[in-house]
C-alpha positions, -999 to +999 in steps of 0.1 A: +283+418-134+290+390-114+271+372-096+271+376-056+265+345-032+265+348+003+262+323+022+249+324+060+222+352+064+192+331+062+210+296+073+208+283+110+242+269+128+221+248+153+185+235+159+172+229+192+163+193+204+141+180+230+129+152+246+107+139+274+118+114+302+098+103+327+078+131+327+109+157+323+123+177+291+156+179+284+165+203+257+195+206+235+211+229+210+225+211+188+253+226+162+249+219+130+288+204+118+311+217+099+332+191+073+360+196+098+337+182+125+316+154+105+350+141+090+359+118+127+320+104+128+318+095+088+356+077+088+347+067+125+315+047+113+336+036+078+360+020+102+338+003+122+323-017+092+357-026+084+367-040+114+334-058+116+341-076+081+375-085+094+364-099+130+337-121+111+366-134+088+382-144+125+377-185+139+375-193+171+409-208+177+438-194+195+461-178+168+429-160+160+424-144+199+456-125+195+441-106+161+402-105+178+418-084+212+434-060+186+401-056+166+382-051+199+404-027+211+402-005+181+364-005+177+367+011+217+390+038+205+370+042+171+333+045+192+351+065+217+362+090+190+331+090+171+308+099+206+334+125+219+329+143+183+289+136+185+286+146+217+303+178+214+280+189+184+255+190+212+249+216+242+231+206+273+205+230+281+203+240+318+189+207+338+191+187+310+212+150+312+243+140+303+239+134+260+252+097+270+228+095+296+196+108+280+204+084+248+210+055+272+175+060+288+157+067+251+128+044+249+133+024+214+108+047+192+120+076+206+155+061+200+144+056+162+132+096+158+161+108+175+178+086+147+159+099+121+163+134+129+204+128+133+201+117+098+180+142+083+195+173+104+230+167+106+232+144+070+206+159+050+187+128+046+159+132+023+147+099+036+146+106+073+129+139+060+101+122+045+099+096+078+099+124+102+069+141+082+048+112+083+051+103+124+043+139+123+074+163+128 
């Protein structure tokens, strides 16, 4: 007999997120992402760290401007691409902010769990696993 996997039944899609500003919660589903939907954040980030090594390889004089505009204008479209597929992984529950918004207000620590839990949701980061258990979560 052959053996039988089926995958789904006992697996979530999303988690739920929330977080307290200034005295209100926002909450958020968040979907959990298929290849399909990681693929634009993983090569986004990828190409973000290239263009970084190749603006650092960049002077400061004029032939140089030309290539630096084209490298800053890429990273734009690159982070624009990457936060449009982030942000529609996640679903505003009713009340809460903007995703943009609520991460633009995050106080650093709860900037660096919100990190953390990115990383261990949404890339299975044993690491950020571990982190999150010891501050508690």
């Amino acid at each position: 007999m052959a053996t039988k996997y089926t995958i789904g039944k006992e697996l979530n899609d999303s988690f739920d997120y929330a977080v307290v500003l200034d005295g209100k919660e926002h909450v958020y589903t968040v979907d959990y992402p298929s290849q399909k939907q990681l693929r634009p954040i993983q090569l986004g980030y990828n190409r973000l760290q290239e263009l970084d090594k190749d603006y650092a390889k960049l002077g400061d004089d004029t032939k140089d401007k030309a290539a630096k505009t084209k490298i800053e204008n890429e990273v734009k479209k690159v982070s624009e691409e990457i936060s449009k597929a982030f942000n529609d992984l996640f679903h505003p529950h009713e009340g809460a902010m903007p995703l943009d918004e609520m991460l633009d207000n995050l106080p650093s620590n709860k900037k660096h769990v919100f990190d953390l839990m990115i990383q261990a949701e949404l890339l299975d980061s044993q690491e950020a696993k571990q982190e999150l258990a010891s501050l508690g979560f």
